[in-house]
C-alpha positions as CSV (number, residue, x, y, z in Angstrom):
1,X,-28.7,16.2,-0.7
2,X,-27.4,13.5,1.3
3,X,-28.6,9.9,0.0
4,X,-28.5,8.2,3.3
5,X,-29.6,8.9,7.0
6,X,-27.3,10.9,9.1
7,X,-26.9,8.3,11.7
8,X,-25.4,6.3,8.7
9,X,-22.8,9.2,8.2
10,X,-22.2,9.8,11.9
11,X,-21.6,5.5,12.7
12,X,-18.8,5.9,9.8
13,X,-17.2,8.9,12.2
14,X,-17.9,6.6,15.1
15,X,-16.3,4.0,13.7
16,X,-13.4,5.4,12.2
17,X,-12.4,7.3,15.5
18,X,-12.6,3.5,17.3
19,X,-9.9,2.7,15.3
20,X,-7.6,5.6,15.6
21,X,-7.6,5.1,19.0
22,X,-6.2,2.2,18.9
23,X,-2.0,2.0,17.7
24,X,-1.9,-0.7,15.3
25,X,1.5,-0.9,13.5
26,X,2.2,-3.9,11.2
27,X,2.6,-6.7,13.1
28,X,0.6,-5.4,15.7
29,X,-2.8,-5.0,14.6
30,X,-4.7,-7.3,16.9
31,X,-6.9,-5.2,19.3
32,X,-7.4,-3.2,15.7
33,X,-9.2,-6.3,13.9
34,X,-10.8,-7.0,17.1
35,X,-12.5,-3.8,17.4
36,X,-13.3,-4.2,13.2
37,X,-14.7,-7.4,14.0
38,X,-17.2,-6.0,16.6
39,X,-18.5,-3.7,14.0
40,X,-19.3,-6.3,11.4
41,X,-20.9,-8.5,14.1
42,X,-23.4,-5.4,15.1
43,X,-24.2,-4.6,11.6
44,X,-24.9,-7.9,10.3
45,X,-22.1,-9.1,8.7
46,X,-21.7,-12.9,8.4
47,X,-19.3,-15.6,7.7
48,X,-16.9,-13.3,10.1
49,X,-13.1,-14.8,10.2
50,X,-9.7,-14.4,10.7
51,X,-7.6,-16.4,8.2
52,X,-4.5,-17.5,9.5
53,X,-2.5,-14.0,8.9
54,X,-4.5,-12.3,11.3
55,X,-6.5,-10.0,8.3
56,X,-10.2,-9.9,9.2
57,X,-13.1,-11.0,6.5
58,X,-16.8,-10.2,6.4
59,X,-19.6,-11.3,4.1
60,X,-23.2,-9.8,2.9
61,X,-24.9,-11.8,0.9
62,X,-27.4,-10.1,-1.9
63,X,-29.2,-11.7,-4.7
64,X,-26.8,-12.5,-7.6
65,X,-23.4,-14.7,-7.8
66,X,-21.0,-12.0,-8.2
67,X,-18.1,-11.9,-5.8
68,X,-16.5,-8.3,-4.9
69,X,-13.8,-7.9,-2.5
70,X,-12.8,-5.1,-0.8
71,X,-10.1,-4.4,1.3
72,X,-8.2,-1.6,3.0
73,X,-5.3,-2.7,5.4
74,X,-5.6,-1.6,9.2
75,X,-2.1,-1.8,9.6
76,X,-0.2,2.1,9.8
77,X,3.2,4.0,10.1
78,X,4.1,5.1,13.5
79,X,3.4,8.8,15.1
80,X,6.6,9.7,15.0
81,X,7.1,12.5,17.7
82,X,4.1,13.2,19.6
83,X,4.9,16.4,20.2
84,X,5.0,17.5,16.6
85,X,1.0,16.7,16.5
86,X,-1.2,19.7,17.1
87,X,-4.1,16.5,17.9
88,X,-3.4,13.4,19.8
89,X,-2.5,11.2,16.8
90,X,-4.4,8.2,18.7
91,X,-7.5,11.1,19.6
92,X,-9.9,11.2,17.3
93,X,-10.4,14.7,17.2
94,X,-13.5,16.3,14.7
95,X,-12.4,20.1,14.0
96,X,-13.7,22.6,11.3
97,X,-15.1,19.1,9.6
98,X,-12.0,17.3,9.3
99,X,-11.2,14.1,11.7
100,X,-7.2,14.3,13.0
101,X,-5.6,11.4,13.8
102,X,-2.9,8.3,12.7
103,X,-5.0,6.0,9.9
104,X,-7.8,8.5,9.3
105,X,-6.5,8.7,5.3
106,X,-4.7,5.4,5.8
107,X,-7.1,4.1,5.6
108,X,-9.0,3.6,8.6
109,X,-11.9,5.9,6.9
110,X,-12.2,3.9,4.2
111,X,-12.5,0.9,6.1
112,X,-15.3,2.6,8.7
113,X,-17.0,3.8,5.0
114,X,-16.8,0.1,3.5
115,X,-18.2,-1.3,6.7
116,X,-21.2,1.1,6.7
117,X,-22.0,1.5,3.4
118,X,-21.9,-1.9,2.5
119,X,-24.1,-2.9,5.6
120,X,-26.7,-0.2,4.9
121,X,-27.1,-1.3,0.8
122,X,-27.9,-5.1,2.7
123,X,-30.4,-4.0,5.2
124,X,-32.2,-2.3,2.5
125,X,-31.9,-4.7,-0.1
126,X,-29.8,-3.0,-2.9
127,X,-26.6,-5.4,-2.4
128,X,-25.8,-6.9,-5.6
129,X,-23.7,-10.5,-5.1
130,X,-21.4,-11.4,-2.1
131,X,-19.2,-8.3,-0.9
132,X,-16.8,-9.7,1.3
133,X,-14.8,-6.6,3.6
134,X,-11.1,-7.2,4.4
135,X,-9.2,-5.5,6.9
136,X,-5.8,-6.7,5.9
137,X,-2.5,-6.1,8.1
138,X,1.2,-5.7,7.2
139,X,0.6,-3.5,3.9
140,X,2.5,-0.8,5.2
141,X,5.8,-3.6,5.4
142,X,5.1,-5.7,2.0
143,X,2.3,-4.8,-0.1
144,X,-0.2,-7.3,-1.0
145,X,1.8,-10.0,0.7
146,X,-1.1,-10.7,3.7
147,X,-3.7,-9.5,1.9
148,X,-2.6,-12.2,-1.0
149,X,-4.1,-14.7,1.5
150,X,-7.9,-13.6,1.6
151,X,-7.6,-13.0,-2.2
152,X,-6.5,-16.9,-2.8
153,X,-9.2,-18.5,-0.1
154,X,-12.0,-16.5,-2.0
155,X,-11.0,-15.3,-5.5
156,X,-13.1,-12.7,-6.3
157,X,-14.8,-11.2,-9.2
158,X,-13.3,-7.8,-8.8
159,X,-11.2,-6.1,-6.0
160,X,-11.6,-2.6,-5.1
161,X,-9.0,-1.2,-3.2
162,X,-10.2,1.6,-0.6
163,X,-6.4,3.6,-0.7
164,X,-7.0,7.2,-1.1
165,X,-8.1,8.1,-4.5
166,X,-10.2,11.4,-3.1
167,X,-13.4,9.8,-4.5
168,X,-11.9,9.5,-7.7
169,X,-12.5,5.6,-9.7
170,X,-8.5,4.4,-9.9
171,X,-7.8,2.1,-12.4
172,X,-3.8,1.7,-12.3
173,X,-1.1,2.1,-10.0
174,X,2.8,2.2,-10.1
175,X,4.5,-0.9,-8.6
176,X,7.6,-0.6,-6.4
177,X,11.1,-2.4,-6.1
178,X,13.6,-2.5,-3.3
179,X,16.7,-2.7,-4.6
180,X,20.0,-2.8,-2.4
181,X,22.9,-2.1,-4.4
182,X,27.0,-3.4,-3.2
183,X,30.2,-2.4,-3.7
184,X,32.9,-4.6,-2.6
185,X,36.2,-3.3,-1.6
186,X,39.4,-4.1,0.7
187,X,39.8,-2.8,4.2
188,X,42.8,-0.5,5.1
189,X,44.0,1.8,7.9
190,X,43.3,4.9,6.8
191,X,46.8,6.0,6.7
192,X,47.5,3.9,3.9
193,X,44.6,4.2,1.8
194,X,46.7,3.2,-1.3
195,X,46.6,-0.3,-0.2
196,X,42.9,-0.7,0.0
197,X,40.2,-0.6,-2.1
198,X,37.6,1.9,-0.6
199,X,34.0,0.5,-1.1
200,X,32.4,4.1,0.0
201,X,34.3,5.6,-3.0
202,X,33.2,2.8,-5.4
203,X,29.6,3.2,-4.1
204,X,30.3,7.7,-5.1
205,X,30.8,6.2,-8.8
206,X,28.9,3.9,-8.7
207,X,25.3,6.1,-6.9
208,X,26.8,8.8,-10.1
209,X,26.6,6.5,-13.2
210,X,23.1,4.9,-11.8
211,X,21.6,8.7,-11.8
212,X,22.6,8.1,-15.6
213,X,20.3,6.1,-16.0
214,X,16.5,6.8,-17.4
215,X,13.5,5.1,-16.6
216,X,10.8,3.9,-19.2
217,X,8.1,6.1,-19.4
218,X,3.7,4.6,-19.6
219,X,1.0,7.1,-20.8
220,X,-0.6,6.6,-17.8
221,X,1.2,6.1,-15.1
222,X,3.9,8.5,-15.8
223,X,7.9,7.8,-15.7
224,X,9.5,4.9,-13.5
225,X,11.8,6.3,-10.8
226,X,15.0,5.2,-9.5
227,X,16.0,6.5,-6.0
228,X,18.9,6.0,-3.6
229,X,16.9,6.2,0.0
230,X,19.4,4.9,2.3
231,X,22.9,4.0,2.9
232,X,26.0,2.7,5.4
233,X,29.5,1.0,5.3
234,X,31.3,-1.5,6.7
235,X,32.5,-1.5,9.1
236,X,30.5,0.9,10.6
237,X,31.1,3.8,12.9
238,X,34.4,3.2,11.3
239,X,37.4,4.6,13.5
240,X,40.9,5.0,10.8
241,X,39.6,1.6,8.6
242,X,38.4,2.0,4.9
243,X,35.4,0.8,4.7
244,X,35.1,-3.1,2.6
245,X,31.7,-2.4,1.7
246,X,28.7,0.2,1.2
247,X,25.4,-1.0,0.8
248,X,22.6,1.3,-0.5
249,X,19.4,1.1,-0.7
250,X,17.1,2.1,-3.4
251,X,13.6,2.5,-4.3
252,X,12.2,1.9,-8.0
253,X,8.8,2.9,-9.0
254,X,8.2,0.0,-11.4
255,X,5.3,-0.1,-14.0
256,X,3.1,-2.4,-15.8
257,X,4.8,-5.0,-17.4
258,X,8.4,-4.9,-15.5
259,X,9.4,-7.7,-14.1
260,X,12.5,-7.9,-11.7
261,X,14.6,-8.7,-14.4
262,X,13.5,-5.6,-15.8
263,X,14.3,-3.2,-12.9
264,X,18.0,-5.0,-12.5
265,X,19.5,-5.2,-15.9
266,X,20.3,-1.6,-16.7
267,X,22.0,-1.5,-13.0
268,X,23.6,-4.5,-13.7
269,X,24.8,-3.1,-17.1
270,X,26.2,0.1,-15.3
271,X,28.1,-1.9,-12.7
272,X,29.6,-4.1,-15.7
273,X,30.9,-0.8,-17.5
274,X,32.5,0.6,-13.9
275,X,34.2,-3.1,-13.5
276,X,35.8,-2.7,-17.3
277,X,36.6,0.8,-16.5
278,X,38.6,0.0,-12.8
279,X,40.4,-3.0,-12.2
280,X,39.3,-3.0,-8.4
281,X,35.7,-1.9,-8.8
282,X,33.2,-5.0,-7.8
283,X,29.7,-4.6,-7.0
284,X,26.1,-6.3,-7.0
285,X,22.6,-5.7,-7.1
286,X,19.6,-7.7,-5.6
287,X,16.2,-7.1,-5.2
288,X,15.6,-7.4,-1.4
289,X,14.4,-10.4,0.3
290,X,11.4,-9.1,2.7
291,X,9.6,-10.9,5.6
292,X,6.7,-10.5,7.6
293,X,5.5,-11.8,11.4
294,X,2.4,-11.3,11.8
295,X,0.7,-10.7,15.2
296,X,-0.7,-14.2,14.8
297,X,2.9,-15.5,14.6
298,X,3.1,-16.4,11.0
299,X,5.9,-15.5,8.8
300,X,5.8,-14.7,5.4
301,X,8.4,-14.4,2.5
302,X,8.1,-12.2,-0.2
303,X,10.8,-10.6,-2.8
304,X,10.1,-6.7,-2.2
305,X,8.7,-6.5,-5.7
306,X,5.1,-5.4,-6.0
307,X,3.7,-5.4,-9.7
308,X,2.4,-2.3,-10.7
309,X,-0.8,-3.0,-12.6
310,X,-3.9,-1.6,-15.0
311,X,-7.3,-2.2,-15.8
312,X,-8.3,-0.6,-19.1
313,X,-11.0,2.3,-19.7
314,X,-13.3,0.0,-21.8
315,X,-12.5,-3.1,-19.2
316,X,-16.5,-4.0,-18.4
317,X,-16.1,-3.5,-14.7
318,X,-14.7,-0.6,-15.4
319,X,-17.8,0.7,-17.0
320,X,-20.4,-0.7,-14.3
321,X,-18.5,0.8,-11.3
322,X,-17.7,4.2,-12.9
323,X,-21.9,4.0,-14.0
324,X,-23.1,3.3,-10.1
325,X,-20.8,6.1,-9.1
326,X,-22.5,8.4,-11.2
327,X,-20.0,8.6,-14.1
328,X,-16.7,9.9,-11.3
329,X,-13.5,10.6,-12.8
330,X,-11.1,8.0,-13.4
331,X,-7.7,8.2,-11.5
332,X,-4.7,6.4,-10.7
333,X,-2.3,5.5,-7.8
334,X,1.2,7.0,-8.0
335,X,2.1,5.2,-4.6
336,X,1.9,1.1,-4.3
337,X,-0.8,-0.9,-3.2
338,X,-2.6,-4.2,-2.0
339,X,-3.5,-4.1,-6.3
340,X,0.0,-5.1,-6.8
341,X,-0.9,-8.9,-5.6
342,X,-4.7,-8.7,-6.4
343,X,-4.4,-7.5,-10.1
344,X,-0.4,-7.6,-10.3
345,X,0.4,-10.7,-9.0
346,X,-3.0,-12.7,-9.3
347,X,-4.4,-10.8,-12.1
348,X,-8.1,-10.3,-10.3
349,X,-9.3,-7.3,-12.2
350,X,-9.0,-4.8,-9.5
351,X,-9.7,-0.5,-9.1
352,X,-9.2,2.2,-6.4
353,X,-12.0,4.1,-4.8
354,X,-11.3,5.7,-1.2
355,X,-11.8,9.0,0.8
356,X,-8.8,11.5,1.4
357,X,-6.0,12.6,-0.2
358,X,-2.3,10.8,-1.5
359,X,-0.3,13.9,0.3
360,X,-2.4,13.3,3.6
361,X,-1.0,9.8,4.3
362,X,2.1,9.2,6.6
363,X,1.9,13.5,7.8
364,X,2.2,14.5,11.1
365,X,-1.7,16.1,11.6
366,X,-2.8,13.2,9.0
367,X,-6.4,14.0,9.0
368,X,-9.6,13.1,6.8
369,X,-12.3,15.5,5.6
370,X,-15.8,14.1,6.5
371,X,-16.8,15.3,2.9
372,X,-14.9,12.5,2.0
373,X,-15.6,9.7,4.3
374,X,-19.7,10.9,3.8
375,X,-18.7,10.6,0.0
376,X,-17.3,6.9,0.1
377,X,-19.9,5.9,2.9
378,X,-22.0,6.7,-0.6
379,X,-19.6,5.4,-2.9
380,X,-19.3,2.0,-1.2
381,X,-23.5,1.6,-0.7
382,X,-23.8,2.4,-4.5
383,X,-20.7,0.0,-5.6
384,X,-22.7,-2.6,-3.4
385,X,-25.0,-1.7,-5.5
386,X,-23.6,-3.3,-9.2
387,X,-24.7,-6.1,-11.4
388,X,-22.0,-8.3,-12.7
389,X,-20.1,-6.8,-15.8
């Protein structure tokens, strides 16, 4: 039996399909948080703002001093080829009770569920505390490293994170690491390869001895990964010239309690046993510096570290969030996060609760099944819902 009005349901749909149609890659998500905006002005929402990043922040006030914010970013990946959709990525399009479209998982639903939901538990009095919404931008570049902003101007109570958990209560998440890993070499005609060093054939040795290595392991969250994603030499198209360097890129899935330390002293170790082993061999490894524009034409700086992060089963808002949800099933995040600064970085206790799926986000055909949007326009009315823990 639904618990709210079908109007409720269908102004979530309506609201969600506003913001698929409009594109709103990181660093471009200003029409997006305009349209947001609107929303929160017609349903009541006050205190409306956008900080100086360009995320979006509404307030509902209930009775009780409580603070709770949640956020879901508004920024998302491109569409990629357009023909390769079967529905206008940018459409909208309801069929056989799913909505199609670029956001609808990530996480524009959860964002049209959190702005309804939240809206119907004020007008009818159940709201519990402040909830403040945020629609955040530039997740999909640097986790956390906008939404870090709203989280310092109003430190909250507790942060709930709208990613996709399919209705599930999330309570940790894997952290991630960009790592870019050199080797150094000494260019050469290729001809005469004996009087260079080649830096592509360092990097085979070195991309050979890393695999070597083993991640730790957390009972929760599963094994840590280590991945090359993405390589190129120097110079590069290279026409008869051994290459004087390689660069590759990987990605490390980091968990709780890593620091960046952590994640670069076993590669480090490696690259010191390779330089004992070869005279020539020189290589380095750096986590990546990252930057952000955002539309409003800040820039921000941020090491491409994101903590991962965990709230324990007995934590107390644990308990009172899982009880207004009607005791749901506790989950985590294998992906990364706005947690990684609100609970990582700034250790605001923080937990997961969205509509849609993990393997639905960043598809061609990315879609969202109204079961689940219904189900968090719910979960977000009954969260609005708590007492303090």
């Amino acid at each position: 039996m639904p618990l709210l009005a079908e109007s409720t349901y269908q102004q979530a749909v309506e609201i969600c399909r506003s913001l698929v149609a409009i594109p709103s890659l990181a660093g471009e998500e200003a029409a997006a948080i305009t349209c947001a905006r609107d929303w929160m002005q017609a349903l009541g929402y006050a205190d409306i703002r956008i900080d100086e990043c360009g995320n979006l922040i509404g307030a509902l006030h209930g009775e009780g001093d409580h603070v709770v914010l949640y956020d879901a970013h508004i920024d998302t990946v491109g569409a990629g080829d357009l023909s390769a959709w079967t529905y206008d990525p940018f459409g909208g399009a309801v069929v056989d009770d799913r909505l199609y479209g670029r956001g609808t998982s990530d996480m524009k639903g959860a964002l049209a569920a959190m702005i309804v939901g939240l809206a119907t538990a004020h007008a009818d009095g159940s709201l519990r505390g402040t909830a403040l919404v945020s629609a955040t931008v530039g997740e999909e570049h640097i986790e956390g490293l906008a939404m870090g902003r709203a989280v310092e101007c109003y430190r909250p109570d507790l942060v709930i994170i709208g990613e996709a958990s399919a209705l599930k209560l999330n309570i940790a998440q894997r952290g991630r690491a960009e790592i870019n890993v050199t080797t150094h070499g000494k260019s050469a005609h290729a001809s005469s390869p004996q009087i260079g060093v080649n830096a592509l054939r360092h990097m085979a040795l070195l991309i050979t001895a890393l695999d070597q290595i083993t991640p730790p392991t957390h009972p929760l969250l599963g094994a840590g990964i280590l991945e090359p994603t993405g390589a190129i030499s120097a110079p590069y198209p290279s026409v008869s010239v051994i290459p004087y360097r390689c660069d590759v890129r990987y990605d490390r899935r980091t968990l709780t309690g890593e620091s960046d330390a952590d994640v670069l002293a076993p590669i480090r170790a490696v690259i010191d046993q390779l330089a004992a082993q070869h005279a020539d061999f020189r290589a380095d490894a750096q986590i990546v510096d990252g930057s952000f524009t955002c539309y409003t034409g800040l820039t921000l700086h941020q090491a491409t570290f994101a903590p991962a992060w965990e709230l324990l089963r007995d934590d107390a808002w644990v308990r009172v969030a899982q009880n207004a949800l009607g005791n749901v099933e506790l989950g985590i995040y294998k992906f990364c996060t706005n947690g990684s600064y609100s609970r990582g970085r700034a250790g605001i206790p923080t937990l997961g609760y969205g509509p849609g799926y993990e393997h639905s986000a960043h598809i061609v055909n990315e879609y969202l099944d109204l079961a689940q949007l219904f189900g968090a326009v719910d979960g977000y009315y009954r969260l609005g819902g708590m007492t303090t823990a």
